[in-house]
N, C-alpha and C positions, 0 to 999 in steps of 0.2 A: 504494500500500500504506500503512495505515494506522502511523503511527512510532507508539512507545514511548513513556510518560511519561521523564521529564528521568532522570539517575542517582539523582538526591536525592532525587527524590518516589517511585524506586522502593525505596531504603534507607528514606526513611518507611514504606511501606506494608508492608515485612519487617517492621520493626521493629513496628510497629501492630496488625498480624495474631497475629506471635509473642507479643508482651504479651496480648493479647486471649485467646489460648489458654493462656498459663498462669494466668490468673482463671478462665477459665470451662469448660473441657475438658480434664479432670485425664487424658483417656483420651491424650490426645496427648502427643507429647513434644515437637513444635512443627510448622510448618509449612514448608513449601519451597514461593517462589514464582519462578515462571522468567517471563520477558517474551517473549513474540513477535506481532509485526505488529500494536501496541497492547493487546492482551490479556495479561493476567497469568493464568498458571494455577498455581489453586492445589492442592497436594497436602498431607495431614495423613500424619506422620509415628511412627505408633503407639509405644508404651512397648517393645513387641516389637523396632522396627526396619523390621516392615513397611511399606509407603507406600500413603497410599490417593488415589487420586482425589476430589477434591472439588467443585470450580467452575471456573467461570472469569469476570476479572472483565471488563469490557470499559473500556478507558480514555474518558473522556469528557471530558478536557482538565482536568478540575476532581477536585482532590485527594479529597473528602469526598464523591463521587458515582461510583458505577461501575456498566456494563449488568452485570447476573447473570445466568449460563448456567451450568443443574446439568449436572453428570456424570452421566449414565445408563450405570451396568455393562452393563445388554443391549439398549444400542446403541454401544456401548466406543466412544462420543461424548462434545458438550457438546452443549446443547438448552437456548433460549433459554429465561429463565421469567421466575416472576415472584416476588415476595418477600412473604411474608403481610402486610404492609403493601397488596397489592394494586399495587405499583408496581413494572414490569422494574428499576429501578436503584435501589441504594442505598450505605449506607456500607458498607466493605469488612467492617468488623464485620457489619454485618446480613446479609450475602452468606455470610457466614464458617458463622454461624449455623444461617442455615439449612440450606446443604449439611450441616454436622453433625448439626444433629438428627434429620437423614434418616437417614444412614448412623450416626452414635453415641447417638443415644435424647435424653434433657434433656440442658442443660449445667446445671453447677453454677452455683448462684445466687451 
């Protein structure tokens, strides 16, 4: 079974996620990310209170790189993809992104 990144690098990636959504996703109020079996999944946590589904990242041993798998509501899964870059992994911000502007429209510039 695949481990979890280290405690610190997953306090980095809260922290990095959360800052990233209060620049650019005024709709959230922050995110909630949980670890299991090296994937971190992320959920965005609306102004309301409600929680949404967002991604998931997949760990790749390397802090500034992560596989992306969107959350699809009607397959109340994750599902590998890929990132408008054209490339399955990125940084947790570009993962971030794009699950949001699926589900939340632009972010703010």
């Amino acid at each position: 079974m695949p481990k979890n990144p280290p405690e610190s690098m997953q306090h980095h990636l809260r922290h990095r996620l959360n800052a990233h959504v209060g620049e650019h996703w005024p709709q959230l109020a922050r995110v909630q990310v949980r670890f299991l079996a090296g994937f971190a999944y992320v959920d965005g946590e609306l102004k309301d209170g409600k929680r949404l589904q967002l991604c998931r990242l997949r760990f790749t041993g390397v802090l500034h790189t992560w596989g992306f798998a969107l959350y699809l509501a009607s397959r109340d899964g994750y599902t590998d993809n890929v990132l408008p870059s054209g490339l399955p992994a990125g940084s947790p911000e570009e993962c971030l992104d794009c699950a949001c502007s699926l589900y939340l429209g632009s972010p703010v510039a």
